[in-house]
C-alpha positions in Angstrom: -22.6 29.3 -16.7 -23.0 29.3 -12.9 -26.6 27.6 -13.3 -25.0 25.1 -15.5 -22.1 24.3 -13.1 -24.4 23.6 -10.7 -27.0 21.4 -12.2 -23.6 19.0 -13.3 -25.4 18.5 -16.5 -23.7 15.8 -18.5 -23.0 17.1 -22.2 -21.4 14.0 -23.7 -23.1 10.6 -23.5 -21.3 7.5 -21.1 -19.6 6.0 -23.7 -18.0 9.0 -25.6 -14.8 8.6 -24.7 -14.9 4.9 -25.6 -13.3 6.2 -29.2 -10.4 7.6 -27.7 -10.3 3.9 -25.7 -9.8 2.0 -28.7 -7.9 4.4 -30.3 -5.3 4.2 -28.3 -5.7 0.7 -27.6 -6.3 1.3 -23.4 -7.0 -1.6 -20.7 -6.9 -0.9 -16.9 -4.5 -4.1 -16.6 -2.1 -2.4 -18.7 -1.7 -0.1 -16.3 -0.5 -2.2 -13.2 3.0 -3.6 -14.5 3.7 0.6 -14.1 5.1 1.8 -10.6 3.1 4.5 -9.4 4.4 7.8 -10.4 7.7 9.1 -9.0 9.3 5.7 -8.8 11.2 4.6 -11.8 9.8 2.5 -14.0 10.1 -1.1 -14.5 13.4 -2.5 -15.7 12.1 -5.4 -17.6 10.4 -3.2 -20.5 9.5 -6.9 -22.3 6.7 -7.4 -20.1 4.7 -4.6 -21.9 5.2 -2.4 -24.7 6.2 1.2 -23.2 5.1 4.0 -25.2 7.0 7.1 -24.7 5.8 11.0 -24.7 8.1 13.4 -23.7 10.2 11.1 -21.9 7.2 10.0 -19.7 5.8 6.7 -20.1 2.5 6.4 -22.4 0.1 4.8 -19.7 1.3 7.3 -16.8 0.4 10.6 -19.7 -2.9 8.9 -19.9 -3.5 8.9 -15.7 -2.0 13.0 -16.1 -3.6 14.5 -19.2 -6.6 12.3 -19.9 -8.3 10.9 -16.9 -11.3 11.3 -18.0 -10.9 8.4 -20.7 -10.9 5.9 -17.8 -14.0 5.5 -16.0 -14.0 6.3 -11.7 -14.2 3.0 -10.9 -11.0 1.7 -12.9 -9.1 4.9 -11.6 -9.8 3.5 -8.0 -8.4 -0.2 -9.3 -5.4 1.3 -10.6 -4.5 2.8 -7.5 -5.6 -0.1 -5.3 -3.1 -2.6 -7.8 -0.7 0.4 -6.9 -1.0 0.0 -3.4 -0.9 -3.4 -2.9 2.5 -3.3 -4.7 4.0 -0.4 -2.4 2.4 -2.7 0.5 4.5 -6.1 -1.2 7.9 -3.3 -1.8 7.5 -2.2 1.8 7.8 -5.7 3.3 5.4 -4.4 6.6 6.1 -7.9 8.5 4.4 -9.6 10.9 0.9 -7.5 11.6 1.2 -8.7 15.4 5.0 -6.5 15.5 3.3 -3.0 14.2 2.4 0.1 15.7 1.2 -0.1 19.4 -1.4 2.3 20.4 -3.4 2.8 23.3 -5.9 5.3 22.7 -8.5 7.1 25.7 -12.6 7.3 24.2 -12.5 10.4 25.8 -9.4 12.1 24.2 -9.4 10.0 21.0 -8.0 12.8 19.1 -5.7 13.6 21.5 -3.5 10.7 22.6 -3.6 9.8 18.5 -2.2 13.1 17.6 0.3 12.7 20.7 1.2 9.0 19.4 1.2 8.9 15.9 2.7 12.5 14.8 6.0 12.1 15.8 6.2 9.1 13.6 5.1 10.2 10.5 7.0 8.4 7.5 6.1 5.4 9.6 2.7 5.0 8.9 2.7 2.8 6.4 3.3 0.0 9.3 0.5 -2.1 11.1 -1.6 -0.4 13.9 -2.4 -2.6 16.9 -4.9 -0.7 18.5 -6.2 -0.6 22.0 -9.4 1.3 23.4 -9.8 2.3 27.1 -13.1 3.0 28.1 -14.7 6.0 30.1 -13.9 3.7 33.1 -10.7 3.3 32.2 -11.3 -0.3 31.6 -9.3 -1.7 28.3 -11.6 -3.0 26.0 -12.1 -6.3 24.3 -10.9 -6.2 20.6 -8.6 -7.5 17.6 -7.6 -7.4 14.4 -8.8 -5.3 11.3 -12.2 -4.2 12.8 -10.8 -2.0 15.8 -8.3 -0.8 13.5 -11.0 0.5 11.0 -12.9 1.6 13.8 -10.1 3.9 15.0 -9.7 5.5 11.7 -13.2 6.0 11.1 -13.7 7.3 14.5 -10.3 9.3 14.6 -11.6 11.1 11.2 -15.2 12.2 12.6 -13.6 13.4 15.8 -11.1 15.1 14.4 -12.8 16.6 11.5 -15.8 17.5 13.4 -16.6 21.4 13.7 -17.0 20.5 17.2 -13.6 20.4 17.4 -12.6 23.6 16.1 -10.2 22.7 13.1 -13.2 22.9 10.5 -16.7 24.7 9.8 -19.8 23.9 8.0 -20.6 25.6 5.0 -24.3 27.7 5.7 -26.5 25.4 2.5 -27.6 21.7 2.9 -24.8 19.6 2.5 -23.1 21.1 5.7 -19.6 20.2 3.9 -16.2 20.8 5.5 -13.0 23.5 5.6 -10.9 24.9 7.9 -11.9 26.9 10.3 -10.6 30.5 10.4 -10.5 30.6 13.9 -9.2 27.5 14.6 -6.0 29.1 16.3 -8.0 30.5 18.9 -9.7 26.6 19.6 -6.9 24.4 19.8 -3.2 24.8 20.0 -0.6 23.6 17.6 -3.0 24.2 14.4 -0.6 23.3 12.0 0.5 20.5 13.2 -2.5 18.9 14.1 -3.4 20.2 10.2 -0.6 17.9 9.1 -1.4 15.0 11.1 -5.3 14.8 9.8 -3.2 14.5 6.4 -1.3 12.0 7.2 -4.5 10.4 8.7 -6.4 10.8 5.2 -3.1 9.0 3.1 -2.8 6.2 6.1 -6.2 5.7 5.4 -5.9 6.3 1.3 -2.7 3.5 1.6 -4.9 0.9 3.6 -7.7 1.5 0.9 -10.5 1.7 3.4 -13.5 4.4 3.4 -14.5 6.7 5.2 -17.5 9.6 5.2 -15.6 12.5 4.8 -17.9 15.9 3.0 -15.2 18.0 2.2 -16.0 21.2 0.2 -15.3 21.5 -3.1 -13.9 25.2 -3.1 -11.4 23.3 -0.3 -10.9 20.5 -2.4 -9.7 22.9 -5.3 -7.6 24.8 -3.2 -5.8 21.7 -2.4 -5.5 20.5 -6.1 -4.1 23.8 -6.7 -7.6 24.7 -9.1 -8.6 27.8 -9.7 -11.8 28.8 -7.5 -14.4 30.6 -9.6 -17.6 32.8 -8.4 -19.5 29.5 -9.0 -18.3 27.8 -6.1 -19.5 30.5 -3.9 -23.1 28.7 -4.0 -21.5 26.0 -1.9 -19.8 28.5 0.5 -22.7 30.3 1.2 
């Protein structure tokens, strides 16, 4: 079984679950007129025929209890259709009145863990971003660019073993988790624990991308998944 696990072999063709698609009738627009779960649902139930199981709508059982009968990418433009409604229901204003921040190149995780923590159910707002240089010379910059470019760079910083909050695993993919002795590296662990999630939704919520190799025994542990001797390979 291990062996198996590991190879990722494919038992079922692509299209397998296309049965179970037309069965029950499934398209990835139905799926946007739905909040996204733990908001109530719409009030104008004219605008699409709601299905109910267990007192949960049908499309939102679908997204719970089979995933797996919509393909990655039309997961991805669920959520992004999701977002872009929390970023309408938010009402974040005028980009040029967000966030302020003034962040050092040399203590880029730092001054954005000094900054941005505090706020924390504020992040849904605009950053405006400023970089000072080694010099201390502000740089030149605006708009959505330096803004990527500070999450991008905040996240490889920040999760860089270099850092102390996270280790390599020993095999090839060098992937990510936390670092057992990360309370003896850097002060307020927890915290700064909390923040790089915050980091991970802020960048989630502005659906941007970023290389990020976390470990799947980590990843399971988040997702509350059982961790079997078959992840072990990756560990060590």
């Amino acid at each position: 079984y291990g062996s198996l696990q590991q190879e990722n072999i494919s038992f079922f063709p692509s299209d397998h679950w296309n049965y179970l698609r037309s069965v029950l009738k499934l398209n990835v627009n139905d799926f946007y007129p739905l909040k996204p779960p733990g908001q109530d649902q719409i009030d104008d139930e004219t605008s699409m025929e709601i299905y109910s199981i267990d007192n949960t709508s049908f499309f939102q059982t679908i997204l719970t209890h089979l995933p797996f009968s919509l393909t990655t990418e039309e997961k991805v433009q669920i959520l992004h259709e999701w977002l872009k409604m929390e970023h309408e229901n938010k009402g974040r204003g005028d980009p040029s009145q967000g966030i302020s921040l003034v962040i050092r190149r040399n203590f880029f995780v730092q001054d954005s863990f000094q900054k941005l923590y505090p706020l924390k159910g504020n992040l849904h707002q605009y950053f405006k971003i400023e970089f000072v240089n080694q010099e201390g010379l502000k740089e030149a910059g605006i708009g959505g660019g330096v803004f990527k470019e500070f999450l991008t760079t905040l996240i490889r910083e920040a999760f860089s073993p270099q850092f102390g909050l996270f280790s390599n695993t020993s095999n090839p993919s060098r992937s990510l988790y936390p670092n057992s002795m990360a309370m003896l590296l850097q002060d307020a662990v927890e915290p700064k624990y909390e923040f790089l999630g915050m980091i991970c939704a802020k960048l989630i919520y502005e659906m941007n991308l970023a290389e990020l190799p976390l470990a799947n025994f980590f990843l399971k542990q988040l997702l509350s998944h059982p961790v079997t001797i078959g992840d072990l390979a990756e560990y060590d």
